[in-house]
C-alpha positions in Angstrom: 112.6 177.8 54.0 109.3 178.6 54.2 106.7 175.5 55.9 103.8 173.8 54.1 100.5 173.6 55.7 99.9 170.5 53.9 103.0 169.0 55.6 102.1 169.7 59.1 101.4 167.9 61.9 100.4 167.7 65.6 101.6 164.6 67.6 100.7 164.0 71.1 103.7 162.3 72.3 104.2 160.3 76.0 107.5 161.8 77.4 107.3 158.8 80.1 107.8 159.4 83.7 110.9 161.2 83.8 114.1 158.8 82.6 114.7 159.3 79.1 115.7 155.8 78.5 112.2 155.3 79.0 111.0 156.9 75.6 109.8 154.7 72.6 111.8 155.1 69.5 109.1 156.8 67.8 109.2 159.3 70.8 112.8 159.9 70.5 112.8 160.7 67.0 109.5 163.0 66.8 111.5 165.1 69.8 114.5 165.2 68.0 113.2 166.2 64.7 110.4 168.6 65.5 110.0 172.3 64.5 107.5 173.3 67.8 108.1 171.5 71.1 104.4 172.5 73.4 105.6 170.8 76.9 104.3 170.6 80.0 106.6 171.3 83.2 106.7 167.7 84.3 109.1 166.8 81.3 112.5 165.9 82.7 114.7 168.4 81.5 116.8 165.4 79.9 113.9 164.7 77.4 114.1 168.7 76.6 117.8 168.2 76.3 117.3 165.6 73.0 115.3 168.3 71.0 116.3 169.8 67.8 118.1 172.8 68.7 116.3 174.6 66.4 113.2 174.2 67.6 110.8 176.9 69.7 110.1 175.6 73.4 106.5 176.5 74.5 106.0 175.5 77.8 102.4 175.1 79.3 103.4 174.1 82.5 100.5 173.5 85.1 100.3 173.9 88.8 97.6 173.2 91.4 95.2 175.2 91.1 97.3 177.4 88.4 97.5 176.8 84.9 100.1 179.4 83.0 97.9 178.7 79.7 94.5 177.5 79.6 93.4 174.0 78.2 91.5 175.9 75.3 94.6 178.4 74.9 97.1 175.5 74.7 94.7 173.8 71.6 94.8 177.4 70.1 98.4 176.9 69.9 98.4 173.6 68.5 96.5 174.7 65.6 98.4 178.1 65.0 101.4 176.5 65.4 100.4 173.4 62.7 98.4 175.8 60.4 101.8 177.7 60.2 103.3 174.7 58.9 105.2 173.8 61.8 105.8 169.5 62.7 104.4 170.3 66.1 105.5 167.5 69.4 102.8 168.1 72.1 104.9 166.7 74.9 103.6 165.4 78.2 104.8 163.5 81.2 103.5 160.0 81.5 101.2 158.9 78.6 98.8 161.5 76.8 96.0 159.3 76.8 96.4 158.9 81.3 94.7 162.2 83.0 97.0 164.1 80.4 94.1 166.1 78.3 95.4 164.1 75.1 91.4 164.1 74.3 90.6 167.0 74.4 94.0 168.1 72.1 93.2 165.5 69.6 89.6 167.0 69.7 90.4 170.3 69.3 93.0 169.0 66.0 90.5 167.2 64.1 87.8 170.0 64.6 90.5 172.3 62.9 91.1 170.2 60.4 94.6 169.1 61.6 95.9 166.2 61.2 97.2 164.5 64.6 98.8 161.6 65.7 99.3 160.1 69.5 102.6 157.9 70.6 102.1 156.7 73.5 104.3 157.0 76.7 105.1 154.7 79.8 102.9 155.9 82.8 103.7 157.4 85.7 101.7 154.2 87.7 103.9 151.9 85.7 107.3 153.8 85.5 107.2 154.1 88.9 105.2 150.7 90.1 108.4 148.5 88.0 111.1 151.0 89.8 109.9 150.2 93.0 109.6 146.6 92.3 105.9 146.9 92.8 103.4 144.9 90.8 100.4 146.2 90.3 98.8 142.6 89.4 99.5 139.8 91.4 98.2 136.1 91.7 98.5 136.3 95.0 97.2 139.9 95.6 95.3 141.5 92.8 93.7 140.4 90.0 92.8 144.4 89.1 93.8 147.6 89.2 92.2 151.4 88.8 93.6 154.7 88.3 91.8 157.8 89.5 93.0 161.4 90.3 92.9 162.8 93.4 91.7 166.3 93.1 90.2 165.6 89.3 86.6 167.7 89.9 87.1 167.5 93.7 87.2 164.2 95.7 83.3 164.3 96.3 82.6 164.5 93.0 84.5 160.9 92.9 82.8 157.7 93.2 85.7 155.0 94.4 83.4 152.7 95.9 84.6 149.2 95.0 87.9 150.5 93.5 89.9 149.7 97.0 90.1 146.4 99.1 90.8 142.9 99.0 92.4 141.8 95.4 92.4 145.1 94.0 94.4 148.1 93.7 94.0 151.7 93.5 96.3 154.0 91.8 96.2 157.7 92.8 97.3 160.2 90.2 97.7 163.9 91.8 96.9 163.0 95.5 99.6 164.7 97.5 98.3 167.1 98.6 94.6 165.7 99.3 96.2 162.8 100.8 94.2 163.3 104.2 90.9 163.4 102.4 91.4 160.5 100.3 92.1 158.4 103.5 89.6 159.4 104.9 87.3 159.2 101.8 88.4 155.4 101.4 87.7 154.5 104.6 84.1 155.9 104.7 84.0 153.5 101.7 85.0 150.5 103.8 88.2 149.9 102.9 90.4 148.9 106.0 92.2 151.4 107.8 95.3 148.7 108.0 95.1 148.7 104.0 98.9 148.7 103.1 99.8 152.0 100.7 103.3 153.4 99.2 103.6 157.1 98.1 106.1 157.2 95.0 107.8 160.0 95.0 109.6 161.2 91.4 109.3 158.1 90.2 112.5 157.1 87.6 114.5 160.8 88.2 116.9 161.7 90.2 115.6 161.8 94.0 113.2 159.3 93.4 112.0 157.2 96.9 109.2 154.5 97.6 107.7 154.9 100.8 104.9 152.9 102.4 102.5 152.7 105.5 99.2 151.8 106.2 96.0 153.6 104.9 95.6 155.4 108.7 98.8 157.2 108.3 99.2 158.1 104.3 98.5 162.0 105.5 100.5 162.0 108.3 103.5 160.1 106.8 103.5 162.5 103.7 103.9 165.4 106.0 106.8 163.7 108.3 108.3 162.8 104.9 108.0 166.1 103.5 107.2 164.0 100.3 106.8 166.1 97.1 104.7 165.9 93.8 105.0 164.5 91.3 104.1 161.1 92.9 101.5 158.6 92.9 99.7 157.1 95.9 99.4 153.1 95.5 96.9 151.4 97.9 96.6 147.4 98.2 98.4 144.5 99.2 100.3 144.5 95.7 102.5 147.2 98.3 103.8 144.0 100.3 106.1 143.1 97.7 107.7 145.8 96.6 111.0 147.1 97.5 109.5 150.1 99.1 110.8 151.8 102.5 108.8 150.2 105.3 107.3 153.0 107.4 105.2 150.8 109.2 107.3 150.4 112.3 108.1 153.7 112.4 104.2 154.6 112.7 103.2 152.0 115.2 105.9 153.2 117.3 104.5 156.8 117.1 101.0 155.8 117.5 102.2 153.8 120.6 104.3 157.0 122.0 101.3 159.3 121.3 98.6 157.0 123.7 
């Protein structure tokens, strides 16, 4: 049966950090009943696994530094895909509103003259933060928290200052592997080399692991860890209480071999 144009729709839809349990109901059913599924590679292939069977896949799946399609080229398929009728899901990891380009989509909908809708997903920095029993607020810690990316426009186009240090916590989107440079970066800010961070590592999915060390060794430990992205870099004293492996013994130890 032929679509309406009248009746389409573009929604950008949170797919959560990975477990599928994690989806709002809203989520769940858009997935499940939509005609065009756009997706980005960081969907757990469980959330591809609730979609209508008879729906087209189009995956937009980024890398660093490689992008298979092109911001403007995934809008352009947005609107061909809605103008054709279609009940379009724009799906993406995390929340589409948190360094996903949700913006921009929504943007480039309502210029077209598409109507579009956002349900929001659970964020990597709080997917992750609750798995590893990590607050990101504390009374006794930190009273606020930032997110920033860690190769958004380059590092130096970046000012941090103030984001880091006593009562509040950073959240790094995207820094694996700039993990050197941000230490070093937040240093030269004046936050204290003995800052306590975690990396989380696939946060919610299968494989997932919470790791922390001190602000010194983030680089090196992500190396002898071999960790991998997706993950998120958390830097504060919120990091004391969570349930995350202690690495700190392991580095002074190493530190104290290497003198």
């Amino acid at each position: 049966m032929e679509k309406s144009p009248e009746n389409s729709k573009v929604y950008l839809v949170g797919a959560g950090p990975g477990d599928p349990d994690l989806l709002t109901l809203k989520a769940a059913r858009l997935i499940a009943n939509a005609d065009v599924i756009v997706h980005d590679g960081l969907v757990d292939p469980a959330v591809m696994a609730m979609t209508n069977p008879a729906a087209r896949h189009i995956s937009v799946a980024k890398q660093r530094s490689k992008h298979s399609v092109p911001q403007d080229g995934i809008n352009a398929i947005l609107v061909r895909e809605a103008k054709a009728g279609q009940l379009v899901v724009r799906l993406k990891g995390g929340d589409p509103f948190v360094f996903g380009r949700g913006g921009e989509e929504a943007e480039a909908c309502r210029d077209a003259g598409i109507d579009v809708e956002v349900v929001p997903g659970v964020s990597a920095a709080l997917g992750c933060a609750a798995e590893a029993m990590l607050p990101l607020t504390h009374r006794d810690a930190a009273s606020a928290v930032s997110f920033v990316a860690g190769q958004c426009k380059g590092l130096t186009d970046q000012n941090w200052s103030g984001l880091a240090g006593q009562g509040r916590t950073l959240v790094i989107y995207m820094g694996v592997a700039t993990a050197s440079d941000i230490t070093e970066k937040l240093i030269e800010d004046g936050v204290s080399p003995d800052m306590p961070v975690a990396v989380l590592e696939r946060g919610t999915r299968e494989g997932a692991r919470a790791i922390r060390t001190l602000l010194t060794d983030l680089g090196d430990m992500i190396g002898r860890e071999g960790v991998k992205s997706p993950a998120i870099i958390v830097v504060g004293d919120v990091v004391l209480k969570s349930d995350a492996e202690d690495m700190l013994q392991k580095y002074a130890m190493q530190a104290e071999m290497a003198q």
